[in-house]
N, CA and C atoms as an extended XYZ file, in Angstrom:
549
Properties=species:S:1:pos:R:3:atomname:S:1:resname:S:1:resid:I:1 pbc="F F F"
N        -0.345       11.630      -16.410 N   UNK     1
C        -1.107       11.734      -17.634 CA  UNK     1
C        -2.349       12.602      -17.427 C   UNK     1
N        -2.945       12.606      -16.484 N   UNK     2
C        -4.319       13.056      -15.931 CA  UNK     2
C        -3.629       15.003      -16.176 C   UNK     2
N        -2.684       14.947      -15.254 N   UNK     3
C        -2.513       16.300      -15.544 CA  UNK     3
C        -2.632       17.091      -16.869 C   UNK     3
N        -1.694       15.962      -17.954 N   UNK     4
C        -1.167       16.549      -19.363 CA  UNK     4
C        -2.946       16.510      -19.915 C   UNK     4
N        -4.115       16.087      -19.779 N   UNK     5
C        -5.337       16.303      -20.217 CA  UNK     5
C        -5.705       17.431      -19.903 C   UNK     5
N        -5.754       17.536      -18.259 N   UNK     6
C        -6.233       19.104      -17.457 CA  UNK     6
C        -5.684       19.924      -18.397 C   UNK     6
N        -4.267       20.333      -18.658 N   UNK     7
C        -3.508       21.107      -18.781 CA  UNK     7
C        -3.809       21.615      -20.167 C   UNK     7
N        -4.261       20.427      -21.549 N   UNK     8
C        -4.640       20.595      -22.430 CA  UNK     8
C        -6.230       21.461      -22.409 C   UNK     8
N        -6.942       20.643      -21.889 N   UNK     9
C        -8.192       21.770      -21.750 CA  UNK     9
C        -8.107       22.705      -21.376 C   UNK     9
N        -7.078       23.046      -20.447 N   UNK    10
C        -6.808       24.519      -19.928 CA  UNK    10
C        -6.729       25.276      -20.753 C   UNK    10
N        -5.648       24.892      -21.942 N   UNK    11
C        -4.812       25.495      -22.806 CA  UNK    11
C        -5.895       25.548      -23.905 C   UNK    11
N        -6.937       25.059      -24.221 N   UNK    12
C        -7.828       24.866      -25.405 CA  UNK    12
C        -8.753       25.989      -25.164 C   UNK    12
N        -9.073       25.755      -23.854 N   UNK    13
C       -10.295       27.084      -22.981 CA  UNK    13
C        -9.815       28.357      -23.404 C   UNK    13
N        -8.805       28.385      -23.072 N   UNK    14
C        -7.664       29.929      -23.123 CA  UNK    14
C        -8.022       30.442      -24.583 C   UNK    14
N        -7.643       29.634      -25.413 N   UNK    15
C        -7.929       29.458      -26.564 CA  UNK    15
C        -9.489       30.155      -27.736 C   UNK    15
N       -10.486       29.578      -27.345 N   UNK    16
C       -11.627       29.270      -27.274 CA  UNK    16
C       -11.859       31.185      -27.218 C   UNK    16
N       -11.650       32.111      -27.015 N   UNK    17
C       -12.239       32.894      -27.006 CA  UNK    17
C       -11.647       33.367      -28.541 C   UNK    17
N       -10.612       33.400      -28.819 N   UNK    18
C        -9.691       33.960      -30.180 CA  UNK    18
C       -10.190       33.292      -31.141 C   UNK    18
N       -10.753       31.819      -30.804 N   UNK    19
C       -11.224       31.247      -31.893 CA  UNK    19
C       -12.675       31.229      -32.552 C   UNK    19
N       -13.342       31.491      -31.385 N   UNK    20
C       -15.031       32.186      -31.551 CA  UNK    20
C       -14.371       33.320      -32.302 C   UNK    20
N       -14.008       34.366      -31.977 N   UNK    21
C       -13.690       35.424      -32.724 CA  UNK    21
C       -13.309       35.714      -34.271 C   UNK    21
N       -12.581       34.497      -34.851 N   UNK    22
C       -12.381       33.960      -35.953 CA  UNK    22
C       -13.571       33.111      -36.329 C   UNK    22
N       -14.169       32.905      -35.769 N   UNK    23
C       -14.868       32.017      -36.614 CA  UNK    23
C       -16.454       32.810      -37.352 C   UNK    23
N       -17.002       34.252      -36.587 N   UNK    24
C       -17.431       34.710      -36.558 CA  UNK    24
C       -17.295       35.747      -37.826 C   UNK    24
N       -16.401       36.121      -38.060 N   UNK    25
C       -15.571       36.704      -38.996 CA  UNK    25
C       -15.359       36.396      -39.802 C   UNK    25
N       -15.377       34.748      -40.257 N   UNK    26
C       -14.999       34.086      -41.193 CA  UNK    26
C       -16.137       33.766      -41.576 C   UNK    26
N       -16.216       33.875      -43.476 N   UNK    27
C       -17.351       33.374      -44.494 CA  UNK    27
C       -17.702       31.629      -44.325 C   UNK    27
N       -17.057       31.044      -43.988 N   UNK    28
C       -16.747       29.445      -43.835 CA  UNK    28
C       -17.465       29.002      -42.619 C   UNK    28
N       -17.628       27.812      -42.631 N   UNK    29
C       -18.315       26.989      -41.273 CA  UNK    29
C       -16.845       26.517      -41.186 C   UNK    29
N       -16.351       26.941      -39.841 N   UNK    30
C       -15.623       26.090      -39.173 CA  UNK    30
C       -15.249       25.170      -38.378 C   UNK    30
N       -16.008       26.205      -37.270 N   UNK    31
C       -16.523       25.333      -35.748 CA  UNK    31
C       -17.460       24.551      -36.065 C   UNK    31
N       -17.610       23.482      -35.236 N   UNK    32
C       -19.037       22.364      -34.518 CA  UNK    32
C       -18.652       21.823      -33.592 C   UNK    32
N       -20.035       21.632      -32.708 N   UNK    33
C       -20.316       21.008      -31.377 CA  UNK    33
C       -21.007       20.083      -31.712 C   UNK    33
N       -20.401       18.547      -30.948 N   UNK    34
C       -21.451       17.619      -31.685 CA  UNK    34
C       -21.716       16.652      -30.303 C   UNK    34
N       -22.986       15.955      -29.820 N   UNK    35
C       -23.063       14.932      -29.004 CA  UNK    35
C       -23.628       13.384      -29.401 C   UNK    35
N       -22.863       12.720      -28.961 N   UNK    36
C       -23.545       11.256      -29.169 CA  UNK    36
C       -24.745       10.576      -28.648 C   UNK    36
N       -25.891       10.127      -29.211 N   UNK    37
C       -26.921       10.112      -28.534 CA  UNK    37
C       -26.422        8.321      -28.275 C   UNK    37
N       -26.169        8.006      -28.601 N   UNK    38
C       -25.736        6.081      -28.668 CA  UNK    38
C       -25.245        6.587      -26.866 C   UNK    38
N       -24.016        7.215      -26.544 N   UNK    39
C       -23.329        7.585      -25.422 CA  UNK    39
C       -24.685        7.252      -24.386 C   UNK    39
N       -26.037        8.272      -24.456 N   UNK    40
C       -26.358        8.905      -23.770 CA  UNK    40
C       -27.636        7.301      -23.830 C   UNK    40
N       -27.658        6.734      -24.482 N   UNK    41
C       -28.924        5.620      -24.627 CA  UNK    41
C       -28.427        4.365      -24.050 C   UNK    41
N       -26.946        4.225      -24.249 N   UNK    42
C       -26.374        2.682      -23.423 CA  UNK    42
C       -25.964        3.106      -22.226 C   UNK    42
N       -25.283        4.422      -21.579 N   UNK    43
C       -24.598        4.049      -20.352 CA  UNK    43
C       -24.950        5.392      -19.791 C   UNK    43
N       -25.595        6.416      -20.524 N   UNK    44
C       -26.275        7.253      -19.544 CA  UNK    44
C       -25.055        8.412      -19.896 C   UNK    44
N       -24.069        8.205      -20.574 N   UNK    45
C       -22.568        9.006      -20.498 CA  UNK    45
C       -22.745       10.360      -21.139 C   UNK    45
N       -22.587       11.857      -20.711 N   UNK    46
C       -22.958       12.791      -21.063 CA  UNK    46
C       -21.740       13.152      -21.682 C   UNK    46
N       -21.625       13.425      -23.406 N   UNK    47
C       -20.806       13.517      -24.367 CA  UNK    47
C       -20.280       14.926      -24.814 C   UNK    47
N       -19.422       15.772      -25.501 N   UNK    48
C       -19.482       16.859      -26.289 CA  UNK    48
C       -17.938       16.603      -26.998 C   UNK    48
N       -17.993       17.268      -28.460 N   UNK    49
C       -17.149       17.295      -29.173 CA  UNK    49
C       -16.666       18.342      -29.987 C   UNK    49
N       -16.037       19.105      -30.050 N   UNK    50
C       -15.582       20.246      -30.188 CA  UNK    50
C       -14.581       20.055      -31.409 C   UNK    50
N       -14.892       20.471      -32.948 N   UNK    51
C       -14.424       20.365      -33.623 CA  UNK    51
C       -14.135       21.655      -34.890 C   UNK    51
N       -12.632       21.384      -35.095 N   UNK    52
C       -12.529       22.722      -35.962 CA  UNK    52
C       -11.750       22.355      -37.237 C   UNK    52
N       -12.092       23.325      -37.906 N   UNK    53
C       -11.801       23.002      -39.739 CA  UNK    53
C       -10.527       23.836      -39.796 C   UNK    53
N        -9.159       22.552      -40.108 N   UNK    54
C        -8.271       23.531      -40.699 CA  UNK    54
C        -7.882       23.736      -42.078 C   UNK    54
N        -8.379       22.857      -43.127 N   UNK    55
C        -8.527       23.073      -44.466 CA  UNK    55
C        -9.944       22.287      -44.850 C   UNK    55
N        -9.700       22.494      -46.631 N   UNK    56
C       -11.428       22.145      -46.831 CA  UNK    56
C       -11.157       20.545      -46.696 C   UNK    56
N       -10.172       19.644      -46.504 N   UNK    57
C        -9.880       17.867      -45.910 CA  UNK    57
C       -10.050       17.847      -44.728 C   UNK    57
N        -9.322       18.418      -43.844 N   UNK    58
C        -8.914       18.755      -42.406 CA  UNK    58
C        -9.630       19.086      -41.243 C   UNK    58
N       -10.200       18.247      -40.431 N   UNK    59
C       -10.774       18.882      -38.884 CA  UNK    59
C       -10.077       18.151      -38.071 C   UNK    59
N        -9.753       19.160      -36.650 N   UNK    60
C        -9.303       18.432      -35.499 CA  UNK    60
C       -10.113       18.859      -34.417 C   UNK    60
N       -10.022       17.764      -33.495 N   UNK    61
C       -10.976       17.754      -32.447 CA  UNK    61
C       -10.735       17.602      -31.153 C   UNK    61
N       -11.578       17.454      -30.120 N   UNK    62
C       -10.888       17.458      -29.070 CA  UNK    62
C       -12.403       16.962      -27.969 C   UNK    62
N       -12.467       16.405      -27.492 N   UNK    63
C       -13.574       15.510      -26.812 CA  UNK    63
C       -13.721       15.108      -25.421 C   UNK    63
N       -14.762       14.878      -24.726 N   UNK    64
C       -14.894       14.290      -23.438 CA  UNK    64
C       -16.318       13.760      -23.253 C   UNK    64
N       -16.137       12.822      -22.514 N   UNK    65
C       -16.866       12.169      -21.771 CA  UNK    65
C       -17.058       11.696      -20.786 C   UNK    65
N       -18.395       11.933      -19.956 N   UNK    66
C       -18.452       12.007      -18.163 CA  UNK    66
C       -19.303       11.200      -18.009 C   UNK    66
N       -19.219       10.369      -17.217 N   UNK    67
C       -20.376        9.211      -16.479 CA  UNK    67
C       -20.230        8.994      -14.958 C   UNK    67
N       -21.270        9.268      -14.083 N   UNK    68
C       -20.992        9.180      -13.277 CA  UNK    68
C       -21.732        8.250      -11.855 C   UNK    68
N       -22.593        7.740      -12.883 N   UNK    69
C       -23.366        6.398      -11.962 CA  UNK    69
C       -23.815        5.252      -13.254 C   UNK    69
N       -24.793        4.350      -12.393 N   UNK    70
C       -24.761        2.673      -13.811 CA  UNK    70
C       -23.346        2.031      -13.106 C   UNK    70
N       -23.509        1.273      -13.913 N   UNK    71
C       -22.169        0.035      -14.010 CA  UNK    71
C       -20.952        0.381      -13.961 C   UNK    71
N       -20.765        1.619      -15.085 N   UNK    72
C       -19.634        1.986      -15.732 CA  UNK    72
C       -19.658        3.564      -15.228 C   UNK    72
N       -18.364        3.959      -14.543 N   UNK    73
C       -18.228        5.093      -14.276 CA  UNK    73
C       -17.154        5.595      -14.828 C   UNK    73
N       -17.012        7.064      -15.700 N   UNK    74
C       -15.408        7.142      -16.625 CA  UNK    74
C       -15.659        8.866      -16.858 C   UNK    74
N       -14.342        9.013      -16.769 N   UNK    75
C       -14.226       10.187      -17.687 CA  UNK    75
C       -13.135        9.836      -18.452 C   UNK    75
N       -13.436       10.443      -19.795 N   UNK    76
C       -12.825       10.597      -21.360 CA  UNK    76
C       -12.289       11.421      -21.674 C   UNK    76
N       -11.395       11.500      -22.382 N   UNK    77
C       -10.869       13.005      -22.764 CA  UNK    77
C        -9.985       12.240      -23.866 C   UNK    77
N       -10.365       12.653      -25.019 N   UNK    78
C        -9.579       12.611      -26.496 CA  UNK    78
C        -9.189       14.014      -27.751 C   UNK    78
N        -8.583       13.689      -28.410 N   UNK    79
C        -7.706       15.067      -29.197 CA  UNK    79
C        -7.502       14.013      -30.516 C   UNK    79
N        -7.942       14.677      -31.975 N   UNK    80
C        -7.898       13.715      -32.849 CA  UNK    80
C        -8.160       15.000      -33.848 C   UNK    80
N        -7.854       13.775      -35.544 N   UNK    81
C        -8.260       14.901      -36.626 CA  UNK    81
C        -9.421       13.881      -37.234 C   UNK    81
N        -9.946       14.612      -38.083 N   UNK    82
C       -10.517       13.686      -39.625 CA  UNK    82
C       -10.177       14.166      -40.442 C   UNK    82
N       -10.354       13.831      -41.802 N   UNK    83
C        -9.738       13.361      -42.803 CA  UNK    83
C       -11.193       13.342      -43.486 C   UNK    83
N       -11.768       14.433      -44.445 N   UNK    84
C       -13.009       14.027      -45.557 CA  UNK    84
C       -12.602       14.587      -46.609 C   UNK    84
N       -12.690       12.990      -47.902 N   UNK    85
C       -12.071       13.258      -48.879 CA  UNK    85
C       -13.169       13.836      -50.212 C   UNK    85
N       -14.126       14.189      -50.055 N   UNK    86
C       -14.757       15.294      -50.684 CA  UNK    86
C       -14.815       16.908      -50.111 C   UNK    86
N       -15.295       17.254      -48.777 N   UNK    87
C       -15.509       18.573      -48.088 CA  UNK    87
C       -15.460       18.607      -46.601 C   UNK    87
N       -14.966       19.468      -46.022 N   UNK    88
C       -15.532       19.182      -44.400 CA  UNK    88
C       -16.661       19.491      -44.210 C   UNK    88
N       -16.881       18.713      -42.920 N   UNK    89
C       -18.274       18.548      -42.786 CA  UNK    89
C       -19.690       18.111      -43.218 C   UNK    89
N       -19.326       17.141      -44.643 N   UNK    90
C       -20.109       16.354      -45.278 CA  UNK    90
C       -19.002       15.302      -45.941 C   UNK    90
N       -20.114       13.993      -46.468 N   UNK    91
C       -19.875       12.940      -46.631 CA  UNK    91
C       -19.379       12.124      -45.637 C   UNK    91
N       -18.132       11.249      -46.292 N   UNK    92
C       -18.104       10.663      -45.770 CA  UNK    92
C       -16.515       10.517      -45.002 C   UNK    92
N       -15.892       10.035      -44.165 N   UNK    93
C       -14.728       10.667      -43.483 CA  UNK    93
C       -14.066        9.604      -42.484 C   UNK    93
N       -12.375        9.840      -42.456 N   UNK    94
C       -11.694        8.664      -41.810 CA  UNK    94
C       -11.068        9.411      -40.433 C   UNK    94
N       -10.768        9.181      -39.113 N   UNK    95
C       -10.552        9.906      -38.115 CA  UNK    95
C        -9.488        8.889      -37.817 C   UNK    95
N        -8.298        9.505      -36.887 N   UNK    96
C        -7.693        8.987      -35.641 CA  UNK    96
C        -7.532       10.429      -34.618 C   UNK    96
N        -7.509        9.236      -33.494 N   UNK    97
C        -7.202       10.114      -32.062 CA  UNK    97
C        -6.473        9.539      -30.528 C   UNK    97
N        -6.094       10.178      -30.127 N   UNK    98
C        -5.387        9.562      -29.284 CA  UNK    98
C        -6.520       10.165      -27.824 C   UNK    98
N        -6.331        9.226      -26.674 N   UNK    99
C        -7.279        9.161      -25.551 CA  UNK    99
C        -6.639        8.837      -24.044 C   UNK    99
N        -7.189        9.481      -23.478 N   UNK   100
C        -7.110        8.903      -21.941 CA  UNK   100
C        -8.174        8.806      -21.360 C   UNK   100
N        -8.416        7.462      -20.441 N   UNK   101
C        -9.899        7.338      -19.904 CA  UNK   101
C        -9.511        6.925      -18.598 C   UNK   101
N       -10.156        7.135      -17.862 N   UNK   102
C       -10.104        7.004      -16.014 CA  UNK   102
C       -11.547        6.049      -15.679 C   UNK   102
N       -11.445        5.042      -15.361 N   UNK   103
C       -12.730        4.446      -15.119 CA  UNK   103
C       -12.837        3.299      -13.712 C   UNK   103
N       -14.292        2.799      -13.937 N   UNK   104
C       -14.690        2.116      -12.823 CA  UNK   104
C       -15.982        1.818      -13.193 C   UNK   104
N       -15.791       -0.154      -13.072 N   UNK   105
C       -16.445       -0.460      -13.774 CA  UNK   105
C       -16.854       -1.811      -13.028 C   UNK   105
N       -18.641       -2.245      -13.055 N   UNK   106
C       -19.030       -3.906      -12.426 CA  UNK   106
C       -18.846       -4.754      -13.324 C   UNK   106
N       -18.618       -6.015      -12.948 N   UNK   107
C       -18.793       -6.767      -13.530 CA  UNK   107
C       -20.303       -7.217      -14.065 C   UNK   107
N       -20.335       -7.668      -14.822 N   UNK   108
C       -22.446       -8.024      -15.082 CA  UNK   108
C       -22.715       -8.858      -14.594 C   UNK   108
N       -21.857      -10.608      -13.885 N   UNK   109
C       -22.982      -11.412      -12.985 CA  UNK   109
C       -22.102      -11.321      -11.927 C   UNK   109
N       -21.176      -10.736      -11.736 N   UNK   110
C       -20.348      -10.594      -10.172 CA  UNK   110
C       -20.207       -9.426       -9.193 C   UNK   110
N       -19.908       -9.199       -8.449 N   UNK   111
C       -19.837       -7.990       -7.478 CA  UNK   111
C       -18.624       -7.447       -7.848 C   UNK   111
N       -17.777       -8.329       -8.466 N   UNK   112
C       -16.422       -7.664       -8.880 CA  UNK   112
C       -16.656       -6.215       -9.357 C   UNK   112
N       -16.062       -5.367       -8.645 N   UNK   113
C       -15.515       -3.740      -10.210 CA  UNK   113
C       -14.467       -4.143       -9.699 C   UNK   113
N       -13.636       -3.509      -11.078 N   UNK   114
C       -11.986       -2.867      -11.807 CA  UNK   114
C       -12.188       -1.329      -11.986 C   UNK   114
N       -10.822       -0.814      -11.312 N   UNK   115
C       -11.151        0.707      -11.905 CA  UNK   115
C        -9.438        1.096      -12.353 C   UNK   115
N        -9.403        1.898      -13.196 N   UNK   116
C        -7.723        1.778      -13.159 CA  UNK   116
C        -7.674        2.991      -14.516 C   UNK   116
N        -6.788        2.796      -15.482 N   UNK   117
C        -6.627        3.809      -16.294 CA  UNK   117
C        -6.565        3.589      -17.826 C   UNK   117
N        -7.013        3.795      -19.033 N   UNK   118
C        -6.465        3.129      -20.313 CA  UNK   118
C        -5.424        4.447      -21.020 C   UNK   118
N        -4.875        4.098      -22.062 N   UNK   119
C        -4.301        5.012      -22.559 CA  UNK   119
C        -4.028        4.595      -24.135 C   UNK   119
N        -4.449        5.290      -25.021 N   UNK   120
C        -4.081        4.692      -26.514 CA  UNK   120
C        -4.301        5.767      -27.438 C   UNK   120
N        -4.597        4.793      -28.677 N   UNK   121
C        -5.039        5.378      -29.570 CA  UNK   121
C        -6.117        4.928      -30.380 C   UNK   121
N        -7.128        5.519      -31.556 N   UNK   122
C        -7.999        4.952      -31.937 CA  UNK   122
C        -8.483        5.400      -33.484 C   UNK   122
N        -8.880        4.763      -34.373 N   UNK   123
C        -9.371        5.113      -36.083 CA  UNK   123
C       -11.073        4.692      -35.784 C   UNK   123
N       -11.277        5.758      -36.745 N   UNK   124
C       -12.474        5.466      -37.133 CA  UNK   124
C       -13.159        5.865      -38.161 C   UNK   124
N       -14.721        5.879      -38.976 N   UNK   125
C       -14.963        5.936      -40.136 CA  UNK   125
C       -16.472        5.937      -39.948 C   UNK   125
N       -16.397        7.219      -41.069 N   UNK   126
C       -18.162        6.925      -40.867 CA  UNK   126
C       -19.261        8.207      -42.305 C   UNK   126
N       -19.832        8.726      -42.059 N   UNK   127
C       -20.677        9.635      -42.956 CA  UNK   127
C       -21.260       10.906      -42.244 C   UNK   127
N       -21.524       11.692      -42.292 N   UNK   128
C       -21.848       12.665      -42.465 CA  UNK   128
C       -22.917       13.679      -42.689 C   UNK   128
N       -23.995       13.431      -42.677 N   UNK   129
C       -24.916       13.989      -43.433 CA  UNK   129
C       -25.806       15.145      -42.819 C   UNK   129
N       -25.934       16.369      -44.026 N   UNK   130
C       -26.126       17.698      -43.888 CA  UNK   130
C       -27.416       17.751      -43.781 C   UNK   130
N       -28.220       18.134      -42.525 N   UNK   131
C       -29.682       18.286      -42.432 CA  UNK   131
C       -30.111       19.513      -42.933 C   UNK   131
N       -29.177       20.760      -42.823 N   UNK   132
C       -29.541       22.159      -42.740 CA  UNK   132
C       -28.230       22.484      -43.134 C   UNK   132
N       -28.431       24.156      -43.366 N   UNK   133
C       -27.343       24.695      -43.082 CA  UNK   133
C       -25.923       24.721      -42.240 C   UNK   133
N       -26.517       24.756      -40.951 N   UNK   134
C       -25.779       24.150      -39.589 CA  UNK   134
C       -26.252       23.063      -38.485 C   UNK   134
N       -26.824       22.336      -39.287 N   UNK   135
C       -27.213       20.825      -38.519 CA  UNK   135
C       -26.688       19.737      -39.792 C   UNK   135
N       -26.263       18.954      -38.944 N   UNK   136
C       -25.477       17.447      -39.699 CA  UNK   136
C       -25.639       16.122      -38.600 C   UNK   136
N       -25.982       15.117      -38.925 N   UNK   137
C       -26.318       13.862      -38.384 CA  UNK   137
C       -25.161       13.125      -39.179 C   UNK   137
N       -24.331       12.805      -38.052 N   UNK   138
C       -23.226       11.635      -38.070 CA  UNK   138
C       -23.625       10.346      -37.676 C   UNK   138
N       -23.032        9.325      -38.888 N   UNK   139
C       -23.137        7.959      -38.453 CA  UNK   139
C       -21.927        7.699      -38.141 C   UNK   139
N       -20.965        6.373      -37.170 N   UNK   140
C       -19.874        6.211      -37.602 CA  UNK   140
C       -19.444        4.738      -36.538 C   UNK   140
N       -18.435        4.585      -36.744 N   UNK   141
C       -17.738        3.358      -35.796 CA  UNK   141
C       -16.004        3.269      -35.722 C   UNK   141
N       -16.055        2.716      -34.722 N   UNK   142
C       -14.718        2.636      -34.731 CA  UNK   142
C       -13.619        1.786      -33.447 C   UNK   142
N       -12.814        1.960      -33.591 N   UNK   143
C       -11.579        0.955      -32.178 CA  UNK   143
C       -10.749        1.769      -32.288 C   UNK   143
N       -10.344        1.477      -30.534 N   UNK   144
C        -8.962        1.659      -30.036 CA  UNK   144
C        -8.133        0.626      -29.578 C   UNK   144
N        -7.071        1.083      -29.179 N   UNK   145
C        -5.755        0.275      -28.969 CA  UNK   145
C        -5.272        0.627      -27.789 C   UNK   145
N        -4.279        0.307      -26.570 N   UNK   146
C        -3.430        1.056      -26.144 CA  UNK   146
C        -3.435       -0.174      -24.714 C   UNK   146
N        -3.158        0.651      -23.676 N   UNK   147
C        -2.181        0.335      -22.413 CA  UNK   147
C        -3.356        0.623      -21.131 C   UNK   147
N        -3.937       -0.514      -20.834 N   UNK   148
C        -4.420       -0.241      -19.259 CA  UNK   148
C        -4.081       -0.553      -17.859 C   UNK   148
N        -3.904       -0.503      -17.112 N   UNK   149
C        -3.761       -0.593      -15.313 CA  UNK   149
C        -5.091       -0.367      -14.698 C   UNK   149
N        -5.114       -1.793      -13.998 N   UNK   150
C        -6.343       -1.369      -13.173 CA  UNK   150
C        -5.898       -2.513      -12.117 C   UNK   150
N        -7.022       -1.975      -11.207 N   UNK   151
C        -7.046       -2.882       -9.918 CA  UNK   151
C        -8.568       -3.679       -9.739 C   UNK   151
N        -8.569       -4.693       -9.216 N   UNK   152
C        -9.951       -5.063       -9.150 CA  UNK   152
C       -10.015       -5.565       -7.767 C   UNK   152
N       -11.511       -5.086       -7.410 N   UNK   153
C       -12.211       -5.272       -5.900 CA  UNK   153
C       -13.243       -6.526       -5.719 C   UNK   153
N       -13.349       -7.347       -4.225 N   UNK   154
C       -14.218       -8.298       -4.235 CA  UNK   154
C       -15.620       -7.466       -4.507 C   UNK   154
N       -15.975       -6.663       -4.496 N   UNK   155
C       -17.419       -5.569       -4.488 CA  UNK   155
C       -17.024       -4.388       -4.150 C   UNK   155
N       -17.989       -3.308       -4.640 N   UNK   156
C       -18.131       -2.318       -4.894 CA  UNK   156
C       -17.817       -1.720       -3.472 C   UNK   156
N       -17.935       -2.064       -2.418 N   UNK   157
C       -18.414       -1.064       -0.999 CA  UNK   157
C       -16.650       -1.684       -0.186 C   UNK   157
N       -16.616       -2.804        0.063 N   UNK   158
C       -15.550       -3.467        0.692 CA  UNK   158
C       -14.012       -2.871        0.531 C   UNK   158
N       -13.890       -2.520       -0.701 N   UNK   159
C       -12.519       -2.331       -0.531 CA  UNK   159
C       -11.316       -3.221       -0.651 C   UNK   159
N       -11.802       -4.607       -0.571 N   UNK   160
C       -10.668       -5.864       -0.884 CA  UNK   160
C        -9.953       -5.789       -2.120 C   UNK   160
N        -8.657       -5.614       -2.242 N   UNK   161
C        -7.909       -5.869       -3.401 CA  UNK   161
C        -7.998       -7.914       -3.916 C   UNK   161
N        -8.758       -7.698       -5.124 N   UNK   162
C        -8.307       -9.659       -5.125 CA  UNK   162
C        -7.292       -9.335       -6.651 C   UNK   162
N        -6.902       -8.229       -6.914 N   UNK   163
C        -6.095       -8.251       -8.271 CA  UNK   163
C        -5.405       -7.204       -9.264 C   UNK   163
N        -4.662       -7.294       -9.450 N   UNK   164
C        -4.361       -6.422      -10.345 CA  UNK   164
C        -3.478       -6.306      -11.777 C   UNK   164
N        -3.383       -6.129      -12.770 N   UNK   165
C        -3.125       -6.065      -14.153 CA  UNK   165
C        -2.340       -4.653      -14.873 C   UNK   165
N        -1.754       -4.997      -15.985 N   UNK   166
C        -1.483       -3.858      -16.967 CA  UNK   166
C        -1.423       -4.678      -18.055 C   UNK   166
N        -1.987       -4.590      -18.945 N   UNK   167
C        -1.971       -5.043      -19.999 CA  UNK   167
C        -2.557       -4.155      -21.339 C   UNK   167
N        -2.246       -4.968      -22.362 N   UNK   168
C        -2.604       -3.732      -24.029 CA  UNK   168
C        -4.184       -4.229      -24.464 C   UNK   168
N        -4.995       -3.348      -24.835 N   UNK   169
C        -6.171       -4.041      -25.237 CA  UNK   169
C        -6.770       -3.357      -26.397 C   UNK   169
N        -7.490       -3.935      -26.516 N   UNK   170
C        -8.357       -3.288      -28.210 CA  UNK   170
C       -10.412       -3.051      -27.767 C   UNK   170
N       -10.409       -2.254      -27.896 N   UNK   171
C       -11.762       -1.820      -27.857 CA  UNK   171
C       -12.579       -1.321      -28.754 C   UNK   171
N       -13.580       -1.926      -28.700 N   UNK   172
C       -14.519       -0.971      -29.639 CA  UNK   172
C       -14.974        0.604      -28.975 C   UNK   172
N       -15.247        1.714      -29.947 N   UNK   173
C       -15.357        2.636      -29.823 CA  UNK   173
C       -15.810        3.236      -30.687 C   UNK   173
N       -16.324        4.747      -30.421 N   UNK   174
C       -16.971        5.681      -31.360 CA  UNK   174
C       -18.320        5.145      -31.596 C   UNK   174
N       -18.590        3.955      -31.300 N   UNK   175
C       -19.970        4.128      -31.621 CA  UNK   175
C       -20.846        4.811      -31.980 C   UNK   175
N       -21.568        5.603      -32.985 N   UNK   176
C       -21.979        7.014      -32.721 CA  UNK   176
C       -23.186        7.043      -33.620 C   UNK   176
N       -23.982        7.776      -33.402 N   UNK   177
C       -25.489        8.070      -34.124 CA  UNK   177
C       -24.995       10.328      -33.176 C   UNK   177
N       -24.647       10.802      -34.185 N   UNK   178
C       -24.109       12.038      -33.370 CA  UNK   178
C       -25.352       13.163      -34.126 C   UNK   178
N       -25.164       14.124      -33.558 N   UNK   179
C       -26.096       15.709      -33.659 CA  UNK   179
C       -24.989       16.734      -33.784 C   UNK   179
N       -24.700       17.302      -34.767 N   UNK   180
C       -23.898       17.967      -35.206 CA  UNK   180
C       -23.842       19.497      -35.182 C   UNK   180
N       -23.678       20.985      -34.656 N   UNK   181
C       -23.896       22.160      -35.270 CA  UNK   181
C       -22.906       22.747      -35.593 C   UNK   181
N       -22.713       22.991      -36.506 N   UNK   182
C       -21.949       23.790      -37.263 CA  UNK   182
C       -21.925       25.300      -37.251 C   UNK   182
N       -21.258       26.040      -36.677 N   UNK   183
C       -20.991       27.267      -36.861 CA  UNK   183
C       -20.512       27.840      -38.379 C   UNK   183
């Protein structure tokens, strides 16, 4: 799975120059780069979201997220659309996306971490709102679903296996207070 993410960003990067090029050219705001400040205030997690307009309903996106010390250590990588049923890029708007996350994580009163893999999918919902021309402040919330594997250690340094799991879970997600620019 890890690969089919690489492989996608590869393929998006490649991308990314033809689409600056269009977008530049084009009378329309298409592109935006957006980060979550919620990300960056609970777990320190450095965010970006890369989103493009394919009709005036229609954006799809494509996302990551890196953390790499604290409690919780993960990288993110999601691919999703929204759905705004007045305009893109204002009001108010319904999303799904599908995700893979790689993590490693303490427990809060034990030495225990789990680190292992999730895999799903996720909806979410939220507003929109146009500061400027090309600035927009997103509110929003949301859950996922899907399939994790992990292993869990007596502590962080040791190395002891005391367990391991696969099971389906539901998470909250998207949390977001976001910074929006719009090309």
């Amino acid at each position: 799975m890890k690969r089919f993410f690489f492989t996608f960003l590869f393929f998006v990067m490649q991308l990314a120059p033809a689409g600056c090029f269009t977008v530049f050219t084009a009378n329309a705001q298409e592109l935006s780069f957006s980060t979550n400040f919620i990300d960056y205030a609970r777990t320190g997690t450095a965010n970006l979201e890369a989103s493009y307009a394919l009709a005036r309903h229609w954006s799809v996106s494509a996302g990551v997220k890196y953390d790499s010390g604290g409690d919780m250590r993960q990288q993110l990588y999601s691919f999703g659309g929204r759905y705004w049923p007045w305009h893109i890029y204002s009001g108010w708007w319904l999303s799904g996306k599908m995700q893979y996350q790689e993590f490693n994580e303490a427990e809060p009163v034990s030495l225990e971490t789990s680190e292992g893999d999730r895999y799903g999918a996720g909806i979410a919902g939220g507003y929109s709102k146009m500061l400027g021309r090309h600035l927009n402040l997103d509110i929003g919330i949301g859950l996922w679903t899907g399939y994790t594997r992990y292993v869990t250690y007596a502590c962080p340094t040791c190395g002891r296996i005391i367990g391991s799991d696969d099971k389906l879970f539901v998470l909250p997600n998207d949390l977001m207070i976001a910074l929006s620019y719009i090309f």
